[in-house]
Wavefront OBJ file of the C-alpha trace (Angstrom):
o trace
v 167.265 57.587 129.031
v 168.793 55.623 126.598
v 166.476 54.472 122.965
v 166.450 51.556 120.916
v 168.093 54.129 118.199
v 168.573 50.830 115.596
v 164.575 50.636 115.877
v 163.839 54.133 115.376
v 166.557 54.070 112.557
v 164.455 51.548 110.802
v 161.200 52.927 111.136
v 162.432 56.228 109.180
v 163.963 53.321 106.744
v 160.212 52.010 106.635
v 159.116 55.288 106.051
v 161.215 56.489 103.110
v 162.305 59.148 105.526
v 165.994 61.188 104.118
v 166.168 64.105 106.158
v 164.811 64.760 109.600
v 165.530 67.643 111.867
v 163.667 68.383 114.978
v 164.922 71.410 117.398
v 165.720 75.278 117.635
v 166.305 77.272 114.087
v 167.102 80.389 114.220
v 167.725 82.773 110.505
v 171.344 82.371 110.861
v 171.032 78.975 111.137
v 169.207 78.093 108.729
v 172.541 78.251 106.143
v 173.584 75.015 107.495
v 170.003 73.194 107.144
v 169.854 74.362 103.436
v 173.588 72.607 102.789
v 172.273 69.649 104.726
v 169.355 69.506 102.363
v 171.296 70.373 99.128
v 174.100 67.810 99.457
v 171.183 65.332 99.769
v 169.359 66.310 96.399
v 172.701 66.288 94.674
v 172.932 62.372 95.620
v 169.171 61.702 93.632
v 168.621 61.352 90.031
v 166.039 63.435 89.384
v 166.025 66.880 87.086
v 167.188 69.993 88.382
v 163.802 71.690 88.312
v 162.456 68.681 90.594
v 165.824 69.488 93.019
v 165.306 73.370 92.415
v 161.333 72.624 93.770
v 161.582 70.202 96.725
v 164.784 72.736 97.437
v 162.542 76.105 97.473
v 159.539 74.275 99.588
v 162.196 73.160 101.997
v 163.335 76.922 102.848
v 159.638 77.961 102.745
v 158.163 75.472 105.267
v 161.550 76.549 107.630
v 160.845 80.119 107.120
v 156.779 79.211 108.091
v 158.706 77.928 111.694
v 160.838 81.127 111.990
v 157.647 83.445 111.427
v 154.841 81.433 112.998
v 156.251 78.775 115.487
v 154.998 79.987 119.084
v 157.498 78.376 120.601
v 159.894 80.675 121.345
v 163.554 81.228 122.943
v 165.582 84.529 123.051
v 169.555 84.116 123.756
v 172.309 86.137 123.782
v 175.675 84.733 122.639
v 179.651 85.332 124.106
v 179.477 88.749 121.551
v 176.073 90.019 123.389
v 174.250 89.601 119.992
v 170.708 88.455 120.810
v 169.366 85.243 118.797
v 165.371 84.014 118.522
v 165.188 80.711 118.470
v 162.048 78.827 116.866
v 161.260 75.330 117.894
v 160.035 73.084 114.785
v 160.506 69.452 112.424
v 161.204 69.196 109.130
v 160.882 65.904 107.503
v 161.810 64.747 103.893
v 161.200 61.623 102.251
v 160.597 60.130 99.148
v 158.625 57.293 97.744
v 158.745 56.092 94.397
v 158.109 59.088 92.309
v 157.131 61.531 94.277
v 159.015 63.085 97.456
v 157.049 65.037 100.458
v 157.805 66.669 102.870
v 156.398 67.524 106.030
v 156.597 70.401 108.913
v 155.609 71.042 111.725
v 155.253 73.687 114.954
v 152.928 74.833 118.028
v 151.432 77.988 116.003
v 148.930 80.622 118.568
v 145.343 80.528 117.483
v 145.927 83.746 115.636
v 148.542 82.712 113.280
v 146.381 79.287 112.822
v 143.399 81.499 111.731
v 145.986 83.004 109.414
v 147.404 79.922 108.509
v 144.252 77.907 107.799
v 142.637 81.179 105.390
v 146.229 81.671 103.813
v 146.075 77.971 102.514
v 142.747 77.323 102.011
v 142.359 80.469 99.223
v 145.907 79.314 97.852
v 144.337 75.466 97.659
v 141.082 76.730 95.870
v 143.452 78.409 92.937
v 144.220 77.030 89.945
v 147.700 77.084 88.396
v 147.507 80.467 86.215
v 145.353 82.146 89.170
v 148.649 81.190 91.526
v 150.777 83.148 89.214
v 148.250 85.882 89.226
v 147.839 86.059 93.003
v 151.976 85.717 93.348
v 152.342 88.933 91.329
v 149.421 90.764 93.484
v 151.326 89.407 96.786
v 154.269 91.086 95.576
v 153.150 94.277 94.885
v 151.583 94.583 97.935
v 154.847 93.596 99.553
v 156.872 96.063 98.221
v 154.487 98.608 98.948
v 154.062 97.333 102.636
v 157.466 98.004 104.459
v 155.777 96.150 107.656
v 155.437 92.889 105.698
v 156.611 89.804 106.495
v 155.854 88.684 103.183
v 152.521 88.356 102.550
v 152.004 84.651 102.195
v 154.665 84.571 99.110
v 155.809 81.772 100.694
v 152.792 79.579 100.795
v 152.018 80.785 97.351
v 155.733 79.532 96.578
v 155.355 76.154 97.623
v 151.556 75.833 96.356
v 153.078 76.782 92.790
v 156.227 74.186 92.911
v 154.226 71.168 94.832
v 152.424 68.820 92.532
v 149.260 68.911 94.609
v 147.896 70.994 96.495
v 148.810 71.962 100.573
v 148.092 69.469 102.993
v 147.776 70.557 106.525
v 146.484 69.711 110.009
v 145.599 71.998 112.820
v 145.319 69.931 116.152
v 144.991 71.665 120.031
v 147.741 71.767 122.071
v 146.456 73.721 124.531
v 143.844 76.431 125.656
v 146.339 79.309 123.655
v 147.472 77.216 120.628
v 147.659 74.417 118.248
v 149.865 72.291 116.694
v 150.213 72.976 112.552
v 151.754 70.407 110.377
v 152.000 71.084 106.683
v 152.522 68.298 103.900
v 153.708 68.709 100.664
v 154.613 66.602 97.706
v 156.839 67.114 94.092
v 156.372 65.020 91.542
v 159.920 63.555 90.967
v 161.187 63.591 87.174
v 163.850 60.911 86.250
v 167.099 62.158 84.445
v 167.250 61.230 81.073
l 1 2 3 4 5 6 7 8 9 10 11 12 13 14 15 16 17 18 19 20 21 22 23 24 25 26 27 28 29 30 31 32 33 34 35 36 37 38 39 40 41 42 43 44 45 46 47 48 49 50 51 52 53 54 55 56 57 58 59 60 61 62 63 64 65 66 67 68 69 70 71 72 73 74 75 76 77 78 79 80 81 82 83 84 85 86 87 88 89 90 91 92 93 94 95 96 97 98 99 100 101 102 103 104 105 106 107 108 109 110 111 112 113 114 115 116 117 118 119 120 121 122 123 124 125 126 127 128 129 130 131 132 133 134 135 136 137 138 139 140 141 142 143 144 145 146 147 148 149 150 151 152 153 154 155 156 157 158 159 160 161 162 163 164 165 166 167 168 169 170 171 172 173 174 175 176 177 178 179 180 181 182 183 184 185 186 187 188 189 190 191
């Protein structure tokens, strides 16, 4: 099948649309994305907190993908050494002042229950509560060697986005939905 790729170039152009990745990540994996992402930030003239923050939410929302993303592939390579693969988007755009990004995965109705109550207690925090609840998280972390983290990372993005987690939970089918997650960061020119 062959697409109109010039189209489909501008409508990301329309869009304001950087970065876009769509496929398998894997943890190893994962290095390359983050180089992809940094080399981008480097090229924008915003403050190094800003870069630091859309930079941080960027390796959270992949991490959400690794952890929660039913959509799963085992393979070994030539060595024998098994690999999970984790089928997800990541999208990164910016708009005047403000860039957002977006992901997105087939999640079970489990982790969406987990998901949805993660978020929606992170959303209904204020700024210095966040901070609080971070520092509770982490303690319980550390003292929970079956953790997978706790929800530090939705905490992390919730304290470096400039408002608060957007998200959508649609069906897929009978055993799962699809979870998208939208976040924005308040860009800050470079004096």
């Amino acid at each position: 099948m062959k697409l109109n790729i010039r189209s489909f170039n501008k409508m990301l152009d329309d869009n304001k649309i950087q970065v876009i990745f769509s496929g398998p990540v894997w943890a190893d994996g994962v290095d390359s994305l983050a180089e992809i992402m940094q080399k981008c930030l480097e090229f924008d003239l915003f403050s190094f907190n800003t870069s630091q923050s859309v930079f941080s939410i960027f390796v959270e929302q992949i991490n959400n993908i690794l952890l929660y993303s039913a959509e799963k592939y085992k393979k070994s390579d030539e060595e024998g050494k098994l690999h999970e693969l984790s089928k997800g988007i990541f999208i990164l755009g910016a708009e005047d002042s403000t860039y957002f990004m977006q992901c997105g995965n087939i999640v079970t109705s489990k982790a969406a229950e987990i998901l949805k109550s993660r978020i929606d207690h992170i959303n209904s925090l204020e700024k210095n509560e966040l901070r609080q609840f971070y520092k509770e998280c982490l303690k319980a972390e550390n003292n929970n060697s079956e953790s997978k983290g706790a929800g530090l990372g939705l905490i992390e993005i919730a304290r470096r986005s400039s408002t608060p987690i957007e998200y959508e939970l649609e069906p897929h089918d009978s055993k799962s939905l699809y979870f998208t997650m939208c976040v924005t960061v308040q860009q800050k020119k470079m004096e």
